[in-house]
VEXFIRO-319641 format. One line per 3 residues: number of its first residue (from 1); for each residue x, y, z of N, C-alpha, C. Coordinates in steps of 0.2 Angstrom, whole numbers, plus 5000, padded with zeros to 4 digits. Example, Ala and Ser with C-alpha at 12.3 -4.5 7.8 and 13.67 -1.06 7.14 Angstrom:
<recs>
1 = 5066 4972 5039 5062 4978 5039 5066 4984 5039 ~ 5064 4989 5035 5068 4995 5036 5064 5000 5039
</recs>
This chain:
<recs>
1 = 4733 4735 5357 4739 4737 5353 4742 4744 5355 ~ 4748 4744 5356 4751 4749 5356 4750 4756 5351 ~ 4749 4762 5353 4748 4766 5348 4754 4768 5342
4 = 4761 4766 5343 4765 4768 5340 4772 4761 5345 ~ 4774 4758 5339 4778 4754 5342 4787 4756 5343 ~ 4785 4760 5352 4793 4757 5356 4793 4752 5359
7 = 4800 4751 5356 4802 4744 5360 4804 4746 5365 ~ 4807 4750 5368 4813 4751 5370 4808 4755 5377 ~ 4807 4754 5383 4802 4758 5389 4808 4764 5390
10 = 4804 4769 5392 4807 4775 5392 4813 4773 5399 ~ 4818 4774 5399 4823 4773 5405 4825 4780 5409 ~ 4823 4786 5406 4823 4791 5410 4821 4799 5406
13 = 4820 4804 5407 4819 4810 5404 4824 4813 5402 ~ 4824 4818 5398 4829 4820 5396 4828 4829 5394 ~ 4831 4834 5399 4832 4840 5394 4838 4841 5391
16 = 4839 4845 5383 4845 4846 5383 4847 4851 5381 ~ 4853 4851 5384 4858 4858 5385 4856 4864 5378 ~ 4856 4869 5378 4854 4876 5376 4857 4873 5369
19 = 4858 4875 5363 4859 4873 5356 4861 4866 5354 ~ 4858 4861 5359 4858 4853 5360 4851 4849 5354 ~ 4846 4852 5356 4842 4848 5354 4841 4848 5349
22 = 4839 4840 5348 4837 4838 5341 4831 4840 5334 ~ 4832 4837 5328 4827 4840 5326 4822 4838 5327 ~ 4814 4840 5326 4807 4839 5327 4805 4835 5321
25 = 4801 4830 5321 4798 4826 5315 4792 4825 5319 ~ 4787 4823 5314 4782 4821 5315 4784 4813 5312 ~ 4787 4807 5315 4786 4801 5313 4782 4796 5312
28 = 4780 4791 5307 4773 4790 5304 4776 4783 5303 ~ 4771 4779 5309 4774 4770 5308 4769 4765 5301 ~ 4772 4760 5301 4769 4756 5294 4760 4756 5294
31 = 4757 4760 5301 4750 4758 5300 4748 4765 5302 ~ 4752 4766 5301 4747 4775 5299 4749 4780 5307 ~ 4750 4777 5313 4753 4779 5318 4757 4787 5321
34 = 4754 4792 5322 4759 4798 5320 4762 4796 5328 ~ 4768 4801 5328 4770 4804 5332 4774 4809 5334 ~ 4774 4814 5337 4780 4820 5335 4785 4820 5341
37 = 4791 4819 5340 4796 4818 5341 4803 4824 5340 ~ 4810 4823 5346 4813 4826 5342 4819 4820 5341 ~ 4823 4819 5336 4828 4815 5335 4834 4814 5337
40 = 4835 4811 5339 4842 4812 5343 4848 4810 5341 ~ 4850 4803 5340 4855 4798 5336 4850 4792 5330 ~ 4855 4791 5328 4852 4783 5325 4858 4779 5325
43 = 4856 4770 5327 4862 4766 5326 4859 4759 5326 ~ 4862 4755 5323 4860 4748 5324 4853 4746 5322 ~ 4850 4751 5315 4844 4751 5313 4839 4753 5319
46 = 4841 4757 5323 4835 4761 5326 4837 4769 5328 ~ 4832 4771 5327 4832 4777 5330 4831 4779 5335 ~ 4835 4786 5339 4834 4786 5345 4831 4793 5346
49 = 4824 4796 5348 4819 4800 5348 4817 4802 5356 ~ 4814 4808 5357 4813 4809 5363 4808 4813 5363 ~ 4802 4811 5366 4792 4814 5366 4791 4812 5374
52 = 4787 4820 5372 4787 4821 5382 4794 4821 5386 ~ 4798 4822 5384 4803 4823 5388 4807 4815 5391 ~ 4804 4810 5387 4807 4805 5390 4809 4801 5383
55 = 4815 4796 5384 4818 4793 5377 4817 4787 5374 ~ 4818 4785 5370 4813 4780 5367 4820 4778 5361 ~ 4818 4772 5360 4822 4770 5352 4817 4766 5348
58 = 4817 4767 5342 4810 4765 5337 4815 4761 5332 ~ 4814 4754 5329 4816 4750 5322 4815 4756 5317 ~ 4820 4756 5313 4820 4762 5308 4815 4757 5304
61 = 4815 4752 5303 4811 4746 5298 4803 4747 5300 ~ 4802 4748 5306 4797 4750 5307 4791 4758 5307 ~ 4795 4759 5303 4793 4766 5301 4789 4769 5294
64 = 4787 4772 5292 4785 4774 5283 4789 4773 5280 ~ 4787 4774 5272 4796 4773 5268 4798 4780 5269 ~ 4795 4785 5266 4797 4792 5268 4801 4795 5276
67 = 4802 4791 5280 4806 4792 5285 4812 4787 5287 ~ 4810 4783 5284 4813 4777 5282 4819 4782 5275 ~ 4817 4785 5270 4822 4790 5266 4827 4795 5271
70 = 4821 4798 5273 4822 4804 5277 4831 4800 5281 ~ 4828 4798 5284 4832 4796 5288 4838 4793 5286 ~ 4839 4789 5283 4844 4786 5276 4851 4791 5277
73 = 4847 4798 5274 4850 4803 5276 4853 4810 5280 ~ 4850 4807 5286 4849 4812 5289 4855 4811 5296 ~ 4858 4817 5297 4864 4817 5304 4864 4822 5308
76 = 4863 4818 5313 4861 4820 5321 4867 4827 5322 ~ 4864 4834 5325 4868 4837 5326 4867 4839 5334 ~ 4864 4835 5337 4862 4835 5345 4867 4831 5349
79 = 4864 4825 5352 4868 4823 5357 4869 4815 5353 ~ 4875 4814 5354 4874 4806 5352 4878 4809 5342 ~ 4880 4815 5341 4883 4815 5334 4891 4813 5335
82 = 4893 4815 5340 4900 4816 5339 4903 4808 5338 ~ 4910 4810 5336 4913 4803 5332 4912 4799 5336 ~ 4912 4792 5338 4913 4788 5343 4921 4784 5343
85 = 4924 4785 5349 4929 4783 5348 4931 4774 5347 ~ 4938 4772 5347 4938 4765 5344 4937 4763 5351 ~ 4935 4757 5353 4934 4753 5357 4943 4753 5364
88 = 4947 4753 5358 4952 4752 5365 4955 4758 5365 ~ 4952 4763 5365 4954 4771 5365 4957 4772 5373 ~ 4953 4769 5376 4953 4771 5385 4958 4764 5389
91 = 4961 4761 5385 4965 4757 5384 4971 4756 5391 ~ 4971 4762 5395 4974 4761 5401 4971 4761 5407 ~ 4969 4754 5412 4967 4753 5418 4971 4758 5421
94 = 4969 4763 5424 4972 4765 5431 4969 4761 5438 ~ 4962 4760 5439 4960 4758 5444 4954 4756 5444 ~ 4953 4748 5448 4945 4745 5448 4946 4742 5455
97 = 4940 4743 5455 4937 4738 5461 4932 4735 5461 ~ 4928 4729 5462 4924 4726 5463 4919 4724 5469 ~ 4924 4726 5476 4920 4726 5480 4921 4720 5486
100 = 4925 4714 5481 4920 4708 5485 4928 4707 5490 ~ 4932 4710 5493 4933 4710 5500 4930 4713 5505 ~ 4931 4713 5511 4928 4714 5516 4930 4722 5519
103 = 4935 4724 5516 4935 4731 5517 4938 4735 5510 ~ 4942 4740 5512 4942 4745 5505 4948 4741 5504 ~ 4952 4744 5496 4957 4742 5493 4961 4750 5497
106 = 4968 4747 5496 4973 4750 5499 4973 4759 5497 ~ 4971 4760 5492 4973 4765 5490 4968 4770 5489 ~ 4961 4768 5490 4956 4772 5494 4956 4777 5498
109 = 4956 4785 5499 4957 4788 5501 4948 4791 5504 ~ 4948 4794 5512 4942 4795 5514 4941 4803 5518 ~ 4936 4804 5516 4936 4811 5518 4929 4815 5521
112 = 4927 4817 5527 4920 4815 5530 4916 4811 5529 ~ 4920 4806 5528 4915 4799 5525 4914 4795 5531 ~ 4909 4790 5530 4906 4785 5535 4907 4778 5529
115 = 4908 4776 5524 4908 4773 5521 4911 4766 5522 ~ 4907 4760 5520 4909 4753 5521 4908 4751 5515 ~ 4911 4745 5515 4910 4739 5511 4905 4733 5515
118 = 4902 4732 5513 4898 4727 5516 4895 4724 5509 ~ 4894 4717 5511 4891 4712 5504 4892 4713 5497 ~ 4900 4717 5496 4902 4717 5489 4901 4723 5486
121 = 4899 4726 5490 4896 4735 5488 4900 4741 5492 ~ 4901 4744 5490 4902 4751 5494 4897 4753 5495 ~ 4896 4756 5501 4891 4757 5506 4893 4766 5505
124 = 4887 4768 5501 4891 4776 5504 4889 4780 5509 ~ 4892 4784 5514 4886 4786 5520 4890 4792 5523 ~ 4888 4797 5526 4891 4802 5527 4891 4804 5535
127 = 4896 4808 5540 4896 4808 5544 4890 4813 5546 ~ 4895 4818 5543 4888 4823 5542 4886 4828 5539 ~ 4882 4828 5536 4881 4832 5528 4880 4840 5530
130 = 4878 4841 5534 4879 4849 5537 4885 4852 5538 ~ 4890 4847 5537 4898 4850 5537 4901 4849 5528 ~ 4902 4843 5528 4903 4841 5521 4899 4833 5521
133 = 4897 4832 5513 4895 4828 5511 4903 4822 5512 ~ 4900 4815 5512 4907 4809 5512 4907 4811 5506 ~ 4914 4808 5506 4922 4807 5499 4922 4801 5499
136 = 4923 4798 5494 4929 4792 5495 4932 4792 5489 ~ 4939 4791 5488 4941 4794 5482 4947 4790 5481 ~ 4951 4788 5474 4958 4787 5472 4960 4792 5470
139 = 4967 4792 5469 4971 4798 5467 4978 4794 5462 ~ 4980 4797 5458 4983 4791 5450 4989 4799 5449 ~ 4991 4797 5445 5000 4800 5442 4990 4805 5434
142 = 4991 4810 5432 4987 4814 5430 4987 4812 5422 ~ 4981 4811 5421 4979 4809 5414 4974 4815 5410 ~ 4972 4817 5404 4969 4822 5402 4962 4817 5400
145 = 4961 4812 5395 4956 4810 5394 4955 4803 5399 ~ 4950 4802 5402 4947 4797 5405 4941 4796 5405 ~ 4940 4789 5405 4934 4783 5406 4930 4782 5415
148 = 4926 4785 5417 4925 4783 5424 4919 4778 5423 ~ 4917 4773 5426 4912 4768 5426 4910 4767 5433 ~ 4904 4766 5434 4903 4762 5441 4896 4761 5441
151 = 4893 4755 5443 4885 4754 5444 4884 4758 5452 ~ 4878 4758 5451 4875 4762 5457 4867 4761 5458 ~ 4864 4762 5465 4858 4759 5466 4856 4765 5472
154 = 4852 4770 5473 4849 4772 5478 4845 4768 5483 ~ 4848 4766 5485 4845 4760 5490 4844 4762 5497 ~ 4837 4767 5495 4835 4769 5503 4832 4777 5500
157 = 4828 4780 5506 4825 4787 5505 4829 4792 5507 ~ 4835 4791 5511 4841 4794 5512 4845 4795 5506 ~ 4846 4793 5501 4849 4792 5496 4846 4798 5491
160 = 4850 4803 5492 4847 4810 5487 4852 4811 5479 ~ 4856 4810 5480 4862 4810 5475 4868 4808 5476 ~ 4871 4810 5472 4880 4809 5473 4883 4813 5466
163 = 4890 4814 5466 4893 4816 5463 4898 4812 5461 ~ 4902 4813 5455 4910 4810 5452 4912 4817 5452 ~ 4920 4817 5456 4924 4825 5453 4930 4821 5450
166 = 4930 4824 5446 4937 4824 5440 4940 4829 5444 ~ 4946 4828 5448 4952 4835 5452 4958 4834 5450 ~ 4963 4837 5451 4970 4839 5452 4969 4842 5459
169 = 4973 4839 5464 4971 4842 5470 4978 4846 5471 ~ 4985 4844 5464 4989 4849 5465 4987 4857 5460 ~ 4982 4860 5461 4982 4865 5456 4979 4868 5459
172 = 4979 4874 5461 4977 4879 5463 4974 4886 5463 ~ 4973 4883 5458 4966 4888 5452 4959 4890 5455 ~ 4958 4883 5459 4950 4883 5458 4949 4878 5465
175 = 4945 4880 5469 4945 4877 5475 4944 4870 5474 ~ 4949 4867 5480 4953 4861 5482 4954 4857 5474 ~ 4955 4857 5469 4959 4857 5463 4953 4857 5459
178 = 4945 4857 5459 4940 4854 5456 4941 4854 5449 ~ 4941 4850 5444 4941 4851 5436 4935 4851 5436 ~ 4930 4846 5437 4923 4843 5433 4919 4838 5437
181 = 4914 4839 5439 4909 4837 5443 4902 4835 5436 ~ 4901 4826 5440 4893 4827 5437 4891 4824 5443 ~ 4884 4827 5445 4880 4825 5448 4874 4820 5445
184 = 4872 4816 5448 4865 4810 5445 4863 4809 5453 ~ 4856 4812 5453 4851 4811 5458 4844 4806 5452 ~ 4841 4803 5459 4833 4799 5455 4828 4802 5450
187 = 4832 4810 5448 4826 4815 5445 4830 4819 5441 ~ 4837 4819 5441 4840 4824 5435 4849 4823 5438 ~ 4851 4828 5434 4858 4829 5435 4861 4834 5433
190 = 4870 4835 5432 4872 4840 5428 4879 4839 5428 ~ 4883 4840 5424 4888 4841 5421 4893 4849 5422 ~ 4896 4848 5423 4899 4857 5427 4907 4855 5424
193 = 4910 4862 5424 4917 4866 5423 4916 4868 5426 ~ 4921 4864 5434 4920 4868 5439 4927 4871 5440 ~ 4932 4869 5435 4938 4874 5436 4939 4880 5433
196 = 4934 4882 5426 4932 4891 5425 4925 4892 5424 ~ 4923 4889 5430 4916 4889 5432 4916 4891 5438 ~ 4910 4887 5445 4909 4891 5451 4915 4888 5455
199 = 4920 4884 5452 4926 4883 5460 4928 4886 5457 ~ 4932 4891 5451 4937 4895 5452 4937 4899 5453 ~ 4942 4900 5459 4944 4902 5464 4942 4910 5467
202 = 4942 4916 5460 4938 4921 5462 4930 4920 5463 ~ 4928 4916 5459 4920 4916 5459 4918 4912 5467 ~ 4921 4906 5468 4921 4906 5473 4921 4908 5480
205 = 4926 4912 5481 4928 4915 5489 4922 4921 5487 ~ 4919 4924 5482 4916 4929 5481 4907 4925 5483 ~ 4905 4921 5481 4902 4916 5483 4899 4915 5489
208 = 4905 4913 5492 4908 4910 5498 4907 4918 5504 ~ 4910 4921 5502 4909 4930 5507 4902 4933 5505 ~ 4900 4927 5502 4889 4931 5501 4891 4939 5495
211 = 4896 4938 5493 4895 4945 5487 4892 4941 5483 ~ 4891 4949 5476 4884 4945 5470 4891 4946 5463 ~ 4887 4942 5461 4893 4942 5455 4890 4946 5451
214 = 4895 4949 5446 4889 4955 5439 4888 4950 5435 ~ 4883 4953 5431 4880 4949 5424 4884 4945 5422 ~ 4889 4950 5419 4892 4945 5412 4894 4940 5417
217 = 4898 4937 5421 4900 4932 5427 4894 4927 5426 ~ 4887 4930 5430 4882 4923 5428 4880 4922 5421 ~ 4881 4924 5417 4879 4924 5411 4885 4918 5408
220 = 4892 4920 5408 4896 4913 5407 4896 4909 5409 ~ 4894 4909 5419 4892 4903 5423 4888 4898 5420 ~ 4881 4901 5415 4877 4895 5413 4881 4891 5408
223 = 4885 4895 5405 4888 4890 5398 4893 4884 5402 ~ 4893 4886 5409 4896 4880 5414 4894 4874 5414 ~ 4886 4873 5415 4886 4868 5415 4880 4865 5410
226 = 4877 4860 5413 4872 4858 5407 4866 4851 5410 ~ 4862 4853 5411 4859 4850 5416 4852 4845 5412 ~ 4851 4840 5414 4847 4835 5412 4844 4831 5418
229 = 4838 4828 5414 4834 4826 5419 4830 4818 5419 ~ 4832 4815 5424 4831 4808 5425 4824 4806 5428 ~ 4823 4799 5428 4819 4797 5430 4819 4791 5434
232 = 4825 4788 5439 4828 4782 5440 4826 4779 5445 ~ 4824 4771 5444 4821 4768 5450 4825 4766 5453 ~ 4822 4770 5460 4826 4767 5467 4828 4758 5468
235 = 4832 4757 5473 4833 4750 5473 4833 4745 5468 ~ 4836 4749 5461 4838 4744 5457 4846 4748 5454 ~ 4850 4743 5452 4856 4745 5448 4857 4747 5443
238 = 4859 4754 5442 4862 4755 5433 4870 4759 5434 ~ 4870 4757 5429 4878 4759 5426 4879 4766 5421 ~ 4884 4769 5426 4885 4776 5425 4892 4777 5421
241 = 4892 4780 5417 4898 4780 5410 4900 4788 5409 ~ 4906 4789 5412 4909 4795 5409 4914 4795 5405 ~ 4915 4799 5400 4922 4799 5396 4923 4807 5396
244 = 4929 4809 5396 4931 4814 5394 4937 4814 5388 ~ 4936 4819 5386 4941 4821 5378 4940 4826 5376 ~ 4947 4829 5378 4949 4836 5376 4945 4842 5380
247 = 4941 4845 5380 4938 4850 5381 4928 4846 5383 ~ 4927 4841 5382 4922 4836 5382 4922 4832 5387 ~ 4916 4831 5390 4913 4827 5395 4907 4824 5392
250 = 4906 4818 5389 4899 4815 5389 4897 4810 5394 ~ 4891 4808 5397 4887 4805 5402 4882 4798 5400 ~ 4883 4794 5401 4881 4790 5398 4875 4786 5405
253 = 4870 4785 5404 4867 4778 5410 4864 4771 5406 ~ 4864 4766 5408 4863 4760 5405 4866 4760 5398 ~ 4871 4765 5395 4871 4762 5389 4870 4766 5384
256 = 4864 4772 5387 4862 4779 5384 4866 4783 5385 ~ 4866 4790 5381 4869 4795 5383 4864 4799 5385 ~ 4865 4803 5389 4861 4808 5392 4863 4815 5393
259 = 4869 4817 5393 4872 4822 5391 4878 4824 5391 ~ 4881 4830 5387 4888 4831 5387 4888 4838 5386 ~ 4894 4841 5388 4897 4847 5392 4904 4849 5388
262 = 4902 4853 5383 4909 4855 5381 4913 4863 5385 ~ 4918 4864 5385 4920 4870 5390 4928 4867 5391 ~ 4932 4875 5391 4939 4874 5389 4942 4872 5396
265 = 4937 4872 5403 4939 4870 5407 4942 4862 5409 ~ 4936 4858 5406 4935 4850 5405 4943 4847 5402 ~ 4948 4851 5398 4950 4850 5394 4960 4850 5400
268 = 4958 4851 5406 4963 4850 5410 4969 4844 5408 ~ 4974 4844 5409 4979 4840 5408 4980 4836 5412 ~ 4980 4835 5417 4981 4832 5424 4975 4831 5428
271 = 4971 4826 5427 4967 4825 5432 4966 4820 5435 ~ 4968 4820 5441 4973 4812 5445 4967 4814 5451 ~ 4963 4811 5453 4958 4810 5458 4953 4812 5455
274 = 4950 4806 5456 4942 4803 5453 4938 4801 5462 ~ 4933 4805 5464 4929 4803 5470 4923 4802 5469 ~ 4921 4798 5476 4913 4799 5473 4911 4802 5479
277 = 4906 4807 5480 4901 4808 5485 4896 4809 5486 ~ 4896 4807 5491 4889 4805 5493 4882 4808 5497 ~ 4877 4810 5495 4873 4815 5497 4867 4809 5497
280 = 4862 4810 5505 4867 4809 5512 4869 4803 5514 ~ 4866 4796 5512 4867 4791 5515 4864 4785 5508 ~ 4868 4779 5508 4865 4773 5508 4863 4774 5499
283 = 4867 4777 5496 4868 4776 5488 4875 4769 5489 ~ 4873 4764 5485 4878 4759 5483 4881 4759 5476 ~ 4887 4756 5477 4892 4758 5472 4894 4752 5469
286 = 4895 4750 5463 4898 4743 5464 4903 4742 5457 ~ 4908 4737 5456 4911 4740 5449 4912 4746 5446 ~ 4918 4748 5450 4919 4754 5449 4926 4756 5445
289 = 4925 4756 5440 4932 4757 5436 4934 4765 5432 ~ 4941 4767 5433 4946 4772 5428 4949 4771 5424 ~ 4952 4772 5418 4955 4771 5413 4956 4777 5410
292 = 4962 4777 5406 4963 4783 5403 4965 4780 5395 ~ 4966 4786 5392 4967 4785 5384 4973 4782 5381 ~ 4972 4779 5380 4980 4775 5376 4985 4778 5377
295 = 4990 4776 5376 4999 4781 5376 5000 4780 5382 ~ 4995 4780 5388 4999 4780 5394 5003 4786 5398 ~ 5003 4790 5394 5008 4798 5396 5001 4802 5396
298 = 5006 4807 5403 5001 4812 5405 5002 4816 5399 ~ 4996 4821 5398 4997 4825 5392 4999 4830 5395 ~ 5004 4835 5390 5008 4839 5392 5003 4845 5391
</recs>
């Protein structure tokens, strides 16, 4: 018998962002079971907890009465509190593809990419990653809040990471328009403001010319991003979930959340080019969809 019953196998690890984390319990199941935990969310009659650094969800029914109270009343101030928007919040398709013709869709844009379509997937592969890493990217009329979606599958040992950027490539604040990057490799990832963060524009060429930047500069830099740590098995498919709203990026994989990134940069008005890149070879992509928030109008 299990010493403490999850249902739910751990599907990846998790650190969280600096004044992120949940509260600490000691959890106590109906047969005397301890275990110490921090809390994260609760829904649908489970709770969602995190021991050893990996996530877990536990039957709230299955637990003591006294946590079984505890709980009754208790609200998550970590990850997994904020409102949850309504179902058709992201209500405006910009762009999906599924893959299953035999080359890209029209409006696929490509940039030191080597990238195919082959048997219903995007194939992502790079020319050559000592120059730049592959692009493949659409480009839309500029929305503030968006939904990006796509599965994905490391399929192969070339296969080190990829990136989504959120850009304006008409803005010229921040090198080549960056607003917001998350990265997801086999073992972790991160969430970045990369428009008053490391792309913009002084910090960068400063960077870039090998100078050091002073204190206070890296010191705001970490409120840039927010990094989190995976565990993901190669050659198999999960589905990666980004929303943003307002000043907020949350990250979701299989359905979890895994991290989010608040910062005034996120909060762009125009962010009309969504790419993936690919770091170096042989990450697959499949179902890959944009939307943005209801109304339709770019926000002023």
């Amino acid at each position: 018998m299990k010493p403490f019953p999850i249902f739910l196998v751990a599907l990846f690890g998790l650190i969280l962002s600096p004044g992120e984390a949940g509260e600490v319990r000691t959890l106590t199941n109906a047969e005397g079971k301890k275990i110490e935990a921090e809390l994260l969310s609760q829904k649908d009659g489970k709770v969602r907890i995190m021991s050893n650094r990996r996530v877990f969800e536990v039957p709230i029914a299955s637990l003591s009465k006294e946590d079984q109270e505890f709980l009754a009343t208790w609200k998550p101030d970590g990850i997994g509190d904020e409102e949850e928007e309504p179902e058709n919040y992201y209500s405006e398709l910009i762009f999906e593809d599924d893959f299953s013709e035999d080359e890209f869709d029209e409006r696929w844009s490509h940039y030191k990419s080597e990238s195919i379509v082959d048997d219903g997937v995007l194939v992502g592969k790079t020319i050559d990653i000592n120059d730049h890493a592959g692009v493949d990217a659409i480009r839309f009329e500029g929305r503030r809040d968006l939904e990006v979606s796509v599965k994905f599958n490391f399929a192969g040992e070339s296969a080190e990471r990829f990136n989504i950027w959120l850009d304006d490539k008409d803005y010229k604040g921040s090198h080549a328009g960056h607003i917001s990057s998350i990265v997801i490799s086999p073992t972790g990832g991160s969430i970045s403001d990369a428009k008053t963060g490391n792309f913009e524009n002084a910090i960068y060429e400063k960077r870039k010319g090998g100078g050091t930047l002073n204190e206070e500069t890296q010191e705001m830099l970490k409120k840039k991003t927010a990094h989190f740590r995976l565990d993901i098995d190669r050659e198999e498919w999960h589905t990666l979930l980004i929303r943003t709203k307002g000043d907020l990026v949350t990250v979701s994989i299989n359905g979890y959340e895994i991290g989010k990134l608040k910062s005034e940069g996120l909060a762009h008005p125009t962010k009309s080019l969504v790419s993936l890149t690919t770091n170096v070879n042989d990450v697959h992509y499949d179902d890959f969809v944009v939307r943005a928030a209801k109304g339709g109008a770019p926000v002023e």
